[in-house]
N, C-alpha and C positions, 0 to 999 in steps of 0.2 A: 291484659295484665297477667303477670304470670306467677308464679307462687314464689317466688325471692321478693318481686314486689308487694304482692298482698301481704306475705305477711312480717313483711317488714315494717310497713305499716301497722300491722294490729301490734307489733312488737314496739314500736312509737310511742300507740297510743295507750299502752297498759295494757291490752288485752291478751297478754301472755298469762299472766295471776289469773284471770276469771276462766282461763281453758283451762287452769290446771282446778280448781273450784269446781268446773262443773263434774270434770271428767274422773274427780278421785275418788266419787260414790261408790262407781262400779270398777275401775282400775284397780284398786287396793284388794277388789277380791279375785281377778285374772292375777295378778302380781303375785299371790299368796299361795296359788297354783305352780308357780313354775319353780320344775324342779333344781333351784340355785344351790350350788355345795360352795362351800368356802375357797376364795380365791377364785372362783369362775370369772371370765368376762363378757360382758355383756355390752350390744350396741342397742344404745336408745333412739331407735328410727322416727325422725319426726317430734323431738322431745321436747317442743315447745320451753317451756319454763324448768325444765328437768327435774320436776320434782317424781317422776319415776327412779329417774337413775339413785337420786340423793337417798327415795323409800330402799331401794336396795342394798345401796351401800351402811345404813343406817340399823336394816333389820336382818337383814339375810346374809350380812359379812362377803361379800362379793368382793371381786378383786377390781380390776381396773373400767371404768364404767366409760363408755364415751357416748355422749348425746351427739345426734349428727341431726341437721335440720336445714331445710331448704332455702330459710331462713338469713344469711348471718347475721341479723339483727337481733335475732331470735338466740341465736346460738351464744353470742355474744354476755345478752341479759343473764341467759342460764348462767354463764359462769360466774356474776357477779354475786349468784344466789348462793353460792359454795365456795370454801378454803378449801374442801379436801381436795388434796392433790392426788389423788387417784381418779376422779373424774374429768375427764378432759370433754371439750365441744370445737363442733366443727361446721363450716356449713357447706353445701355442695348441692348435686343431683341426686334424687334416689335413682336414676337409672345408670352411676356411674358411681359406686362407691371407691371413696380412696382409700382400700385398706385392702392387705393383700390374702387370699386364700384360707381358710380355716383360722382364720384371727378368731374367731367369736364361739363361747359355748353355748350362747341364748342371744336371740334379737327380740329388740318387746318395742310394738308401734301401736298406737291405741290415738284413735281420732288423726292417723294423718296417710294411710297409706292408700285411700281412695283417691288421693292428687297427684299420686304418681302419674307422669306423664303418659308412661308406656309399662302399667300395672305387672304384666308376664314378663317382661326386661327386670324389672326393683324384684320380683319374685328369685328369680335367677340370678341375681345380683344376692339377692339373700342367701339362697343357697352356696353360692361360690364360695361367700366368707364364714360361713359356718362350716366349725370343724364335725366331723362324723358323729349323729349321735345328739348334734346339739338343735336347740328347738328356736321356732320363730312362735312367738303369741302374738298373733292379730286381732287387734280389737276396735270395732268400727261402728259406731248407731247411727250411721249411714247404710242402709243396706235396702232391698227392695222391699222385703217379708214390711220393714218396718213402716205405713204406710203414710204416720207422721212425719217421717224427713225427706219424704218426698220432694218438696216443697223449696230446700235449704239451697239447691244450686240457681235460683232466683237470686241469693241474697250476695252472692260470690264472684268474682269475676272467673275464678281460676274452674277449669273444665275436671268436672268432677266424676268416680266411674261408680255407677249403681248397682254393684252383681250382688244376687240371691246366695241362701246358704249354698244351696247347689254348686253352685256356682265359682263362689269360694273353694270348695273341695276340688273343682274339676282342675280349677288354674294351680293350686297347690300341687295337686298331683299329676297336673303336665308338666310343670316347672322340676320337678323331681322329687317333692316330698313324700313322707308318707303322714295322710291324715289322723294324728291321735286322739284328737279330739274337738267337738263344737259344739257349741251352747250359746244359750241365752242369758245373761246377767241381769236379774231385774233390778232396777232402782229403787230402795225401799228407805233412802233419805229424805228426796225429796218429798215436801209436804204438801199434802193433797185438801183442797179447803174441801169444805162442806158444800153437797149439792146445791143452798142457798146461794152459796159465791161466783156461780157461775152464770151467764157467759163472763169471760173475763176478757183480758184484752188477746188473750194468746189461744183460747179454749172456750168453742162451745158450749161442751156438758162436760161432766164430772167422766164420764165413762169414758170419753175420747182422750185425759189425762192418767188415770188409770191404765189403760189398754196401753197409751206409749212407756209410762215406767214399771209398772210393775209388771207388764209381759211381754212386750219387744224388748225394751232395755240394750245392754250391748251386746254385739252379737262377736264372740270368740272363736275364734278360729286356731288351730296349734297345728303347726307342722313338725315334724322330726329329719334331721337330716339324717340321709342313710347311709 
């Protein structure tokens, strides 16, 4: 199965709403980072429910936002979620975007650019449509460091790619960027029961939930185009 059908499916079944729940703990504070001037535009890579695009259009006065998702089912729902006629969606491949050269002054992809089929292709493809100057935020709690999500391409059919922060830097800056910054986002929403509460059905000890949010967390990645 491949990622129009998986998640067209989870786009079916509801499960658009619960990615954007889980993922806005620590998205809200990468989002909050990126340096957005009035009227910029921005492409939302992977924008499930688009509630990124909607946070920017909403807080940071941004200009024309487009959610693109591999999606179209996905792509589809987002737009039902919005009237504003500045946000448009779309669905496609991330390793072929339809949008032509320096269209974009920010790309923001958070929980979807590890499905990329062919990861240094969608890299490159990000580059091409960023204008000079403008930045990619990558945000992903998929990553190797994190040794809780390990686990997660079990549960998926779609061929998932596991690179380390390293890692992340090296493809960024073979692709053409330059690296301005990476970090760790810890989750300090989510609630953490009491050592008594545990095992649970999803967690051993208290420590093994701990260590995955409040210090793997997401792991951010910013490129700059040059």
């Amino acid at each position: 199965m491949g990622v129009r059908e998986e998640f067209d499916a989870w786009a079916a079944d509801g499960r658009d709403r619960g990615m954007e729940e889980r993922h806005w703990h620590t998205a809200k504070h990468a989002l909050a980072r990126m340096p957005v001037e009035t009227g910029d535009v921005i492409l939302d890579l992977g924008c499930g429910s688009g509630y990124a695009g909607r946070a920017l259009r909403e807080t940071r006065e941004s200009g024309r936002v487009y959610g693109f998702d591999g999606s179209p089912k996905m792509a589809r729902k987002a737009r039902s979620y919005t009237e504003d006629p500045a946000i448009g969606y779309v669905g496609g491949d991330f390793d072929d975007l339809p949008f032509a050269d320096d269209s974009f002054d920010h790309v923001w992809s958070m929980e979807a650019f590890y499905y990329a089929a062919k990861p240094e292709n969608t890299l490159s493809e990000i580059l091409r449509v960023l204008r000079p100057g403008g930045t990619f935020f990558c945000a992903v709690n998929y990553y190797e460091e994190n040794i809780h999500s390990h686990d997660w391409q079990e549960f998926i059919s779609v061929e998932m790619t596991r690179w380390s922060r390293a890692e992340y830097r090296k493809a960024f800056r073979t692709a053409g960027f330059h690296v301005a910054e990476q970090d760790t986002i810890p989750d300090r929403e989510i609630a953490i029961p009491s050592e008594n509460a545990f095992p649970t059905e999803e967690w051993d000890t208290r420590e093994e939930m701990v260590e995955r949010y409040r210090e793997y967390g997401t792991l951010l990645t910013v490129g700059v185009a040059p």
